[in-house]
C-alpha angles and dihedrals in degrees: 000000000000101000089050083057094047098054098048093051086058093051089050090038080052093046105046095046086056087039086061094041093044091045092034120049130175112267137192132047094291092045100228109210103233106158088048088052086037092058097036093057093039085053094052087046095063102032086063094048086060097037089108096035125119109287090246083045088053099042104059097034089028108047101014106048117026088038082059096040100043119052136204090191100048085058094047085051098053089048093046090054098051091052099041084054091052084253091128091135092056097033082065104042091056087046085052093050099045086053100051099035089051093045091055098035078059099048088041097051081051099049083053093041096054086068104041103035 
């Protein structure tokens, strides 16, 4: 039962991540990447809020679908793009932002989780 779960968290972690891309584009003439901010934090947020939840528990939520809704990648990619085009200022700023955002979405989902797991 569990690989089965597994496997559908991912799908909904996968969707909702190209449900946010598709409805959220990125938008300016620099083109911030908002959708891909908005579902790393959301992801960091709930992985936190999991964090001391059963390991099955973990693992689907956990693993599955935060690994399929949130991207390192995506967030290379974005990085990549903005350096490739001599943005390294912004390139880092928006480095500088995911990190601290997700850091304190996480501590924040914890802190939640501590009281309702």
């Amino acid at each position: 039962m569990i690989p089965l779960l597994f496997v559908i968290a991912a799908a909904l972690g996968g969707a909702a991540r190209f449900v946010v891309e598709y409805r959220w584009p990125p938008v300016g003439q620099n083109a911030f990447p908002r959708a891909t901010l908005a579902v790393n934090i959301a992801g960091s947020f709930i992985l936190g809020l999991v964090f001391s939840a059963p390991s099955d528990t973990y693992l689907i939520i956990g693993t599955a679908f935060c690994g399929a809704l949130t991207t390192f990648s995506g967030v290379s990619l974005q990085l990549q793009k903005r350096s490739a085009a001599g943005a390294k200022a912004q390139a880092f700023k928006y480095l500088l932002l995911l990190l601290i955002s997700g850091v304190s979405a996480a501590a924040l989902g914890m802190w939640l989780g501590s009281f309702i797991l």
